[in-house]
C-alpha positions in Angstrom: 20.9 55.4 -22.7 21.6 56.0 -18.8 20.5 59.1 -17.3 21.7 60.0 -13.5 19.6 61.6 -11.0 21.4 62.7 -7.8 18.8 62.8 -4.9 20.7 64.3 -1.8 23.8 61.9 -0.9 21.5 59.2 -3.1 22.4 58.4 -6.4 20.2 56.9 -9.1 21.3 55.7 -12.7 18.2 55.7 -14.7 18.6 52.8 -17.4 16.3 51.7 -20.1 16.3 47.8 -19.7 16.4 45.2 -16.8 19.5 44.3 -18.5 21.1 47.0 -18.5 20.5 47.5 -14.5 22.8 44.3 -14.0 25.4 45.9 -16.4 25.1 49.2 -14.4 26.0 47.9 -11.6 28.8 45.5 -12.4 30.0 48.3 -14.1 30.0 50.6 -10.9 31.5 47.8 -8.9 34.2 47.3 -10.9 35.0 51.4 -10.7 34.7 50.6 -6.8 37.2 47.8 -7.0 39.8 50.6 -8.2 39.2 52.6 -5.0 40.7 52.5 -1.7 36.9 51.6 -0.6 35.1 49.5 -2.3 32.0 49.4 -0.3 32.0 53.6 -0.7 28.0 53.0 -1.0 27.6 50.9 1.7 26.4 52.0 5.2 25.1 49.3 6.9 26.4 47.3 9.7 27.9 43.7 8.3 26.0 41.3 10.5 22.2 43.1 9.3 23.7 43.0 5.8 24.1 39.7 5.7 20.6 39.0 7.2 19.2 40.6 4.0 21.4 39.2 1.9 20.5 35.7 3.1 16.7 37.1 1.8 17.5 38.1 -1.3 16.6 35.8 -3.9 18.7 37.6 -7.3 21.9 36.3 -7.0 22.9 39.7 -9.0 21.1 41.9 -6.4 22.5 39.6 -3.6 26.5 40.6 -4.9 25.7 44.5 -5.9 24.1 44.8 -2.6 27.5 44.0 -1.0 29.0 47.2 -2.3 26.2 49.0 -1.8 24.4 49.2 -5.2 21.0 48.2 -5.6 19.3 46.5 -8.5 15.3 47.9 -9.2 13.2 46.6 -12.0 10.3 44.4 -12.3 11.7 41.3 -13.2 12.9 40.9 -9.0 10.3 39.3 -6.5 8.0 41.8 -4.7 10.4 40.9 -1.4 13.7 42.0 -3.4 12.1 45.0 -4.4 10.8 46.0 -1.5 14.3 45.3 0.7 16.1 47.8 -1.8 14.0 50.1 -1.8 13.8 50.7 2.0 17.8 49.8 1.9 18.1 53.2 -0.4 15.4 55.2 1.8 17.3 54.4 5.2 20.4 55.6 3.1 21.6 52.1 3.8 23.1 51.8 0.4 24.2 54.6 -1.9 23.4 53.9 -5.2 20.4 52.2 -7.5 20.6 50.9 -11.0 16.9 51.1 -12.0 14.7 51.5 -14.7 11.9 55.1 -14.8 9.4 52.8 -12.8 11.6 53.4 -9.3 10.7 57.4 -10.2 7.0 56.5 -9.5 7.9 54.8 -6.5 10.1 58.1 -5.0 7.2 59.9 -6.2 4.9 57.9 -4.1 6.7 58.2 -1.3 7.7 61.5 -1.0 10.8 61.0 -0.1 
């Protein structure tokens, strides 16, 4: 089951397994890769990006984050996790694949 939550120009897919985040996402790239933009969820300049990417540990985080999708569940290192979630709260990137647990965090936050 996916639910979507739209939060302002933020979108979040709601998913029920760390599985099914990775297949989220690939599946939202792929819809990307039909576009005239492909990176449509990415605002970030391309020399920070790659800093972060060179971070990132999940090699399936590491590719989504290129178009601007993040991955959130708690199967990814505390640093992974904590680099997408202040990539989505700077607006960096567009849209997160994550299971209810990210809801606490937005919660948290206040955002």
């Amino acid at each position: 089951m996916v639910n979507f939550f739209f939060f302002f120009s933020h979108k979040i897919v709601f998913v029920s397994s760390r599985r099914q985040t990775r297949l989220t996402a690939q599946d939202l790239i792929s819809f990307c890769g039909m576009e005239d933009n492909p990176r449509q969820f990415l605002s970030i300049d391309e020399f920070e990006l790659e800093d972060l990417l060179a971070q990132i540990r999940d090699i399936n985080l590491r590719f989504s984050l290129q178009f601007g999708i993040g991955l959130h569940h708690a199967g990814l290192v505390d640093q992974d996790r904590k680099i997408v979630e202040k990539l989505f709260v700077q607006r960096k990137i567009q849209v997160l694949t994550s299971l209810y647990s990210f809801f606490i965090f937005l919660l948290e936050t206040k955002i």
